[in-house]
C-alpha positions in Angstrom: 46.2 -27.7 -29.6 45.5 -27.5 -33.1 42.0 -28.6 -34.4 41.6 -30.9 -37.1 39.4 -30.5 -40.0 37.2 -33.0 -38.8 37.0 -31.0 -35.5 36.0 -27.8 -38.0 33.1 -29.4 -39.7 31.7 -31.4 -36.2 28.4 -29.3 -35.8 27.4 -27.7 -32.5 24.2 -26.4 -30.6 25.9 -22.9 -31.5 25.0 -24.3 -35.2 21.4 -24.9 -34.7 18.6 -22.1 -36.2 17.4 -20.2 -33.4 13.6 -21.3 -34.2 15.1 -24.6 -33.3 16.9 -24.1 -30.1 13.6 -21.8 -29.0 11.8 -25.1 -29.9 14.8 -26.8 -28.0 14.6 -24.6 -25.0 10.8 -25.2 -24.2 11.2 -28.4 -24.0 13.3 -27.5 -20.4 12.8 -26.6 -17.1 13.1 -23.2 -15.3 16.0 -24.4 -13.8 17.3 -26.4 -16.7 16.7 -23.1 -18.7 19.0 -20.4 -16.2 21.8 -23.2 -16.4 21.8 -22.9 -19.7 21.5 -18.9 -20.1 25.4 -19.3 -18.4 26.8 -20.9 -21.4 27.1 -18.1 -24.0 25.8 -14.9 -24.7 23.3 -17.0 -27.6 21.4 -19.1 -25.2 21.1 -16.2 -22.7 19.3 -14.6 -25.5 17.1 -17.7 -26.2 16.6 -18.3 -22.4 15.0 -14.6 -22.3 13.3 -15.0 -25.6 9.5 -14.4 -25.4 8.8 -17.9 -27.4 10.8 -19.8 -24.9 8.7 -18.1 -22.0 5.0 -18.3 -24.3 5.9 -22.2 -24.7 6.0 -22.8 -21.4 2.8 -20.9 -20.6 1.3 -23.4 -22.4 3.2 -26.5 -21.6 3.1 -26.3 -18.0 -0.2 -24.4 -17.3 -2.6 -24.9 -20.4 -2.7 -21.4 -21.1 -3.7 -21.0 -24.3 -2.4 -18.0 -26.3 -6.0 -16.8 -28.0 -6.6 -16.4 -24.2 -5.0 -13.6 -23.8 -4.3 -10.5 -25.7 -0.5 -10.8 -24.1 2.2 -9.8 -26.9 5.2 -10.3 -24.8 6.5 -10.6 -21.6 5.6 -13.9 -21.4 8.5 -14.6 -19.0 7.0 -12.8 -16.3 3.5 -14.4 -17.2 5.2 -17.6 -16.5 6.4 -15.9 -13.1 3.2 -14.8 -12.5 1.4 -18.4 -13.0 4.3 -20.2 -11.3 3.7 -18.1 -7.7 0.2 -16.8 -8.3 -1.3 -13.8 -6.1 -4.8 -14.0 -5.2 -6.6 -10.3 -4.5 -9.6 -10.4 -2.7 -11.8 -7.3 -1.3 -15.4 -7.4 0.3 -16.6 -9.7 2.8 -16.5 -13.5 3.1 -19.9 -13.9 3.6 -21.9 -15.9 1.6 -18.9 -18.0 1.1 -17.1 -15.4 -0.9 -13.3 -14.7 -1.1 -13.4 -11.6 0.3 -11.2 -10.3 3.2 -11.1 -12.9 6.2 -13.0 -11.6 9.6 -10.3 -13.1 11.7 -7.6 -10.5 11.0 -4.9 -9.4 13.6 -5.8 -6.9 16.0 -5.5 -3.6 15.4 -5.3 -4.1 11.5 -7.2 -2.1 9.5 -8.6 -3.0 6.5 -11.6 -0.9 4.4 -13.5 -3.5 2.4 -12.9 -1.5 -0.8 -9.5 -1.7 -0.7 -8.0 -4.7 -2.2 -5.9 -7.0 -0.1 -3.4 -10.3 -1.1 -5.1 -13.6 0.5 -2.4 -16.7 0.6 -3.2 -19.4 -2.0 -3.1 -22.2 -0.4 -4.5 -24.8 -3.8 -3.4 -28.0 -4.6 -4.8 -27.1 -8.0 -3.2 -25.2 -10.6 -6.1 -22.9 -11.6 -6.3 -22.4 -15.7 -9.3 -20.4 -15.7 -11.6 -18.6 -13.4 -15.1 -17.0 -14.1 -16.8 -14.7 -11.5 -20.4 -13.3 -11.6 -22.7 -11.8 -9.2 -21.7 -13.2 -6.1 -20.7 -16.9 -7.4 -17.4 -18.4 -8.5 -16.1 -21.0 -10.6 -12.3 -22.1 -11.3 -11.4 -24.5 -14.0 -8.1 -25.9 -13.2 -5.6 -27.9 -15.4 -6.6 -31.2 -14.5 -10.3 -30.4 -15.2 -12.4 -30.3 -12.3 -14.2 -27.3 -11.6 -14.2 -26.0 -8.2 -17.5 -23.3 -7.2 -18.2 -21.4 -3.9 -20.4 -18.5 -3.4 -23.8 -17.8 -3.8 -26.0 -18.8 -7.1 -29.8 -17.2 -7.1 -29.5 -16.7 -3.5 -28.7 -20.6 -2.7 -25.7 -21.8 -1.5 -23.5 -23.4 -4.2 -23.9 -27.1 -3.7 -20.6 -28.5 -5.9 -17.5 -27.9 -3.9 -15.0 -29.9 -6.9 -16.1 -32.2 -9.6 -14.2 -34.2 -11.9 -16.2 -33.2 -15.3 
């Protein structure tokens, strides 16, 4: 089949400036995204491109960019953010995050050492500020969510909608 000249001058995505498919892209989803990094060697390109990825950073979990001193990578950030890891070390007393009491028999833990605790948060969590031996966690929807110990009193504000 021959094409016509009208079939020569019909525009494409393929056509587009790649600031504007980037711009195009981060509008997607994840998914929406790796179906399109099948089509062509170009949009496999865009899909991977670190604007694409820094986009939706701040799309989907209001992380702003001045945030962080993050150059690239920003695909894995978004990784990161989409199944989050939460490290806790210490004790849980006082409220704390620390490393739960109730651990399997025979497990060995030294409260020094690091440990991954399951987040379990119907939250996404933007920010989080520690000090001393109180938290606070911002999350995207706003409310602010505290446990710990503040001038040797319990925290009294579990979530708030501020």
């Amino acid at each position: 089949m021959e094409l016509t000249a009208v079939d020569q001058l019909s525009p494409t995505l393929l056509d587009l400036p790649v600031e504007m498919l980037e711009t195009i892209f981060s509008q997607l989803s994840p998914s929406s995204i790796f179906a399109a990094q099948q089509c062509c060697r170009l949009f496999c390109d865009i899909a991977e491109s670190d604007q694409v990825w820094k986009s939706k950073c701040v799309s989907d979990f209001n992380l702003s960019s001045h945030l962080t001193a993050r150059q690239s990578r920003w695909k894995e950030m978004y990784r990161s953010l989409k199944h989050p890891l939460m490290f806790v070390m210490g004790s849980t007393e006082d409220n704390r995050l620390g490393i739960p009491t109730n651990r399997p028999p025979g497990a060995h833990y030294l409260a020094c050492t690091p440990m991954i605790q399951p987040l379990s948060l119907i939250e996404k969590i933007a920010q989080v500020a520690v000090g001393g031996f109180g938290m606070l966690a911002l999350s995207h929807s706003g409310k602010i969510f505290c446990w710990g110990r503040s001038y040797g009193c319990e925290l009294s504000v579990t979530d708030s909608d501020f």
